[in-house]
BALODO-939604 format. One record per atom (N, C-alpha, C, CB): x negated, y negated, z negated. Coordinates in nm, 3 decimals. Atoms other than C-alpha are relative to their C-alpha. Glycine has a CB too. Example, Ala and Ser with C-alpha at 12.3 -4.5 7.8 and 13.67 -1.06 7.14 Angstrom:
2
        xx        yy        zz
    -0.089     0.119     0.000
    -1.230     0.450    -0.780
    -0.090    -0.120     0.000
     0.099    -0.003    -0.125
     0.082     0.119     0.006
    -1.367     0.106    -0.714
     0.077    -0.109    -0.073
    -0.041    -0.046     0.142
end
This chain:
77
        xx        yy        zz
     0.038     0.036     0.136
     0.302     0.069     1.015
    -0.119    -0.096     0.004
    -0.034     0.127    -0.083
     0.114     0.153    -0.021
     0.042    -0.228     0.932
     0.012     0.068    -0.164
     0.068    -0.231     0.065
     0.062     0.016     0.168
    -0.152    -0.298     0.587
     0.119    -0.086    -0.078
    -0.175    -0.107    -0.011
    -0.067     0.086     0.095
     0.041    -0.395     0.291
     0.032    -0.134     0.039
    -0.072    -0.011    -0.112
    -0.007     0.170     0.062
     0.144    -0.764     0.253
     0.065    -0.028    -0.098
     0.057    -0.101     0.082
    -0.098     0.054     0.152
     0.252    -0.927    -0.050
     0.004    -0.125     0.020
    -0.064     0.021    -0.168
    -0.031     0.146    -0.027
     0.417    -1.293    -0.056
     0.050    -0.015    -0.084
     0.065    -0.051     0.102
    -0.056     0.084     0.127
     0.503    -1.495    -0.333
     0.007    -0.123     0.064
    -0.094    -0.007    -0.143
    -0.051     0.106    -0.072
     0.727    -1.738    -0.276
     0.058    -0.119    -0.175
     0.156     0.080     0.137
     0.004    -0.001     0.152
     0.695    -1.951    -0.623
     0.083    -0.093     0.016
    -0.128    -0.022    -0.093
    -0.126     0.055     0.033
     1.008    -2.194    -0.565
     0.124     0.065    -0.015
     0.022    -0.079     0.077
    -0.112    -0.123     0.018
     1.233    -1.892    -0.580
    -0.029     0.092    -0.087
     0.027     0.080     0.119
     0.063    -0.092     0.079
     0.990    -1.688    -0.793
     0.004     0.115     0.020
     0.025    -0.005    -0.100
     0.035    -0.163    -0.052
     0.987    -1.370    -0.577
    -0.079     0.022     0.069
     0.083     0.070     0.062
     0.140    -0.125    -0.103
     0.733    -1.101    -0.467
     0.089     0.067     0.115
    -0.084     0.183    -0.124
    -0.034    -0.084    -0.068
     0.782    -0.963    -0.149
    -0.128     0.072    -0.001
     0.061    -0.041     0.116
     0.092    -0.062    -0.028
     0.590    -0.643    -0.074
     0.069     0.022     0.175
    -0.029     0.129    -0.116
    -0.079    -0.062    -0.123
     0.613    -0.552     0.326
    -0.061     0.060     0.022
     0.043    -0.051     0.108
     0.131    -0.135    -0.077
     0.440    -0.211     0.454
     0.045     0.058     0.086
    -0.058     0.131    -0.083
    -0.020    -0.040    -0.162
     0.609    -0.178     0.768
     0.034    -0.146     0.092
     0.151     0.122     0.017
    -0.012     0.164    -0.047
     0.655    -0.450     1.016
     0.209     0.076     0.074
    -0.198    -0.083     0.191
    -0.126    -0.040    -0.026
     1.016    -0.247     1.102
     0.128    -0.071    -0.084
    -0.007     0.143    -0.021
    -0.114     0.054     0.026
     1.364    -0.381     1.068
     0.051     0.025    -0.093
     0.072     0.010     0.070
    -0.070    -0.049     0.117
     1.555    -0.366     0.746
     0.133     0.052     0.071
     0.024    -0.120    -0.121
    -0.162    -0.041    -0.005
     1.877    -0.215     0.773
     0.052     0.033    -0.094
     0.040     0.095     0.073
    -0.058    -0.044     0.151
     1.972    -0.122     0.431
    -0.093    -0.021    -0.133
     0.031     0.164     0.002
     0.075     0.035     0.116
     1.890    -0.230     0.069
     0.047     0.127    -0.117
     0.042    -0.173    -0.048
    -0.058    -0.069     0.132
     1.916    -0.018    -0.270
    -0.086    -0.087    -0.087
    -0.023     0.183    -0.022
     0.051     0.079     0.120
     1.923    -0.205    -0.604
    -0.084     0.118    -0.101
     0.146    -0.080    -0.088
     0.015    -0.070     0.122
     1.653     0.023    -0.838
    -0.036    -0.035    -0.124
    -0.065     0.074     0.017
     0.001     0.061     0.150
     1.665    -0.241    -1.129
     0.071    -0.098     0.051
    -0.143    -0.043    -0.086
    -0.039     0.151    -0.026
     1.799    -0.563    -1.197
    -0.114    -0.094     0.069
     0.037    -0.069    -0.145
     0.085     0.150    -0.018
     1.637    -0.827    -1.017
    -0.145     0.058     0.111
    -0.073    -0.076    -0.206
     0.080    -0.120    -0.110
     1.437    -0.517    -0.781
     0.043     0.063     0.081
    -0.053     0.100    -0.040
    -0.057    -0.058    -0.106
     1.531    -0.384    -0.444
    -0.085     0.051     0.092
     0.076    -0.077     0.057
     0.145    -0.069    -0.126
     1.382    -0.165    -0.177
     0.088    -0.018     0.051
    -0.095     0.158     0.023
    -0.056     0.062    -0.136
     1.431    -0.271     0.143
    -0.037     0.167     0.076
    -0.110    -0.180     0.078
     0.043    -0.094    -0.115
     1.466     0.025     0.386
     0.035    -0.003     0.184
     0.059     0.126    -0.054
    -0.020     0.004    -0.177
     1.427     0.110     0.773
     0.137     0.092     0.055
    -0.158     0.084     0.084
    -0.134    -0.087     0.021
     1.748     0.303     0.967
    -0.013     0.142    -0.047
     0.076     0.011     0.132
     0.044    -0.165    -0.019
     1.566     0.621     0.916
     0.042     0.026    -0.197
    -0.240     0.033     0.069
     0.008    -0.030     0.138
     1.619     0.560     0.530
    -0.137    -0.029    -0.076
     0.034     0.139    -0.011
     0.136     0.028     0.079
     1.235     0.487     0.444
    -0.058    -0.149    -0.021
    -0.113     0.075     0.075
     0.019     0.106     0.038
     1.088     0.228     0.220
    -0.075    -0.079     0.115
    -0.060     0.011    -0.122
     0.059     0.097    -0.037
     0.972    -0.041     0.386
    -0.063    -0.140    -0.052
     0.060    -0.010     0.061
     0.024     0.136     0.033
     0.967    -0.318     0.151
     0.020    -0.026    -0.175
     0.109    -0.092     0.095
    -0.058     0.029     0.129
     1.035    -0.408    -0.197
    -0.025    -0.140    -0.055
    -0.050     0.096    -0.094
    -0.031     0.098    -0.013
     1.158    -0.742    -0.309
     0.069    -0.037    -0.180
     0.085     0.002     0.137
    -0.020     0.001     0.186
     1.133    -0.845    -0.725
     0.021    -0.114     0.012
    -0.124     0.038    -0.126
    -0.023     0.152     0.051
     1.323    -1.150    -0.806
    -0.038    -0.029    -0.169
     0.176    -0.037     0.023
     0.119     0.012     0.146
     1.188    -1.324    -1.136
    -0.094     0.071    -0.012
     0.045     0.028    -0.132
     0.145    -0.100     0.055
     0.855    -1.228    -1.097
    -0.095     0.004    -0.048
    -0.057     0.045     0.047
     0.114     0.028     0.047
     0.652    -1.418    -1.291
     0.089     0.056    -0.173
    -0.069    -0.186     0.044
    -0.091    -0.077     0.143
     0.932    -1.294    -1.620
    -0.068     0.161     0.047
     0.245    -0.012     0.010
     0.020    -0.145    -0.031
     0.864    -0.927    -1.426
    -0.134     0.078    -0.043
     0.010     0.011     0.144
     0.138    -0.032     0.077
     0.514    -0.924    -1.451
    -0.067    -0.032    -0.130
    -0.082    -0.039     0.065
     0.078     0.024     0.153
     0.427    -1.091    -1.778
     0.062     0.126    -0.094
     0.048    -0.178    -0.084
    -0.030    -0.088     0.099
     0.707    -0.829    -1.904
    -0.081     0.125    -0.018
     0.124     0.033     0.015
     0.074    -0.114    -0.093
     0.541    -0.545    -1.739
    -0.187     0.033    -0.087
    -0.016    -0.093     0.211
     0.128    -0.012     0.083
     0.204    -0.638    -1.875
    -0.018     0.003    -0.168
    -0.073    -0.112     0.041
    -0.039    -0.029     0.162
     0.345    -0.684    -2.251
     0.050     0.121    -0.056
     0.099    -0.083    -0.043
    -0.074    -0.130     0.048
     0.518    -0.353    -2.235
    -0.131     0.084     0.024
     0.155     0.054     0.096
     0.129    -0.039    -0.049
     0.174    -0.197    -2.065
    -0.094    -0.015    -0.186
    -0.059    -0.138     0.161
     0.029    -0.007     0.126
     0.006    -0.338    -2.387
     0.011     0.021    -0.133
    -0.014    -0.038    -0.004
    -0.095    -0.064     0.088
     0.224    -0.243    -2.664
    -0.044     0.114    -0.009
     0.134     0.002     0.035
     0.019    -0.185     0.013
     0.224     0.131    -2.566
    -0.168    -0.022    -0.029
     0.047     0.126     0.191
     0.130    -0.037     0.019
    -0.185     0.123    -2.527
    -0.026    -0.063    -0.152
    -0.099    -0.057     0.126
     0.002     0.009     0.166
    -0.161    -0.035    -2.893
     0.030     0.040    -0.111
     0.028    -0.056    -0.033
    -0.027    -0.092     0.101
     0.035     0.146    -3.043
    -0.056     0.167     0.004
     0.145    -0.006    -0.003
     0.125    -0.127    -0.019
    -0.211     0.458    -2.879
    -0.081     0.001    -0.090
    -0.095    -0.004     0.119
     0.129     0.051     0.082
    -0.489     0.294    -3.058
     0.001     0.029    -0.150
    -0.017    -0.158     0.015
    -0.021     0.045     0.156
    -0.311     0.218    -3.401
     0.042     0.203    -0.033
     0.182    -0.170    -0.035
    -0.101    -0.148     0.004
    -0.127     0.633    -3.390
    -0.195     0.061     0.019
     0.181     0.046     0.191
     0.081    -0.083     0.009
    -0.503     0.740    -3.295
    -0.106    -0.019    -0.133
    -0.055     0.000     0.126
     0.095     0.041     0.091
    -0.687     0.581    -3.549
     0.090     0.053    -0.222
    -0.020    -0.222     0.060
    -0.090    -0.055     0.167
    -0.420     0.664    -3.841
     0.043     0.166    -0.028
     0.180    -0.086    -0.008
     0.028    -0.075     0.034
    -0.438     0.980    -3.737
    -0.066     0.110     0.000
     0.043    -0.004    -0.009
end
């Protein structure tokens, strides 16, 4: 195992995360457009978000929403 890395590759617009330096051997899709990369043993190794500048702006708009509508639900009642 090694430290995190993250790579953005912004002519393709994907994040890689890698936290093992071990071989992929198998993917699972757990969203659209999101995949974990795993080793043969079955464990994450990697995860790999296509559109990720759409991923994260969504991510951070949905993030703010809920804490707004916290705000507006605590204050009304």
């Amino acid at each position: 195992m090694r430290k995190t890395q993250m790579n953005y590759f912004k002519q393709d617009d994907v994040i890689h995360f890698l936290i093992s330096d071990e071989k992929e051997s198998n993917s699972v899709e757990l969203a659209p457009d999101i995949t974990a990369e795993l080793n043969e043993k079955g464990e994450l190794i990697g995860i790999e978000i296509l559109n990720a500048s759409s991923f994260i702006r969504d991510s951070i708009m949905d993030s703010f929403h809920v804490k707004l509508l916290n705000l507006t639900e605590k204050k009304a009642g």
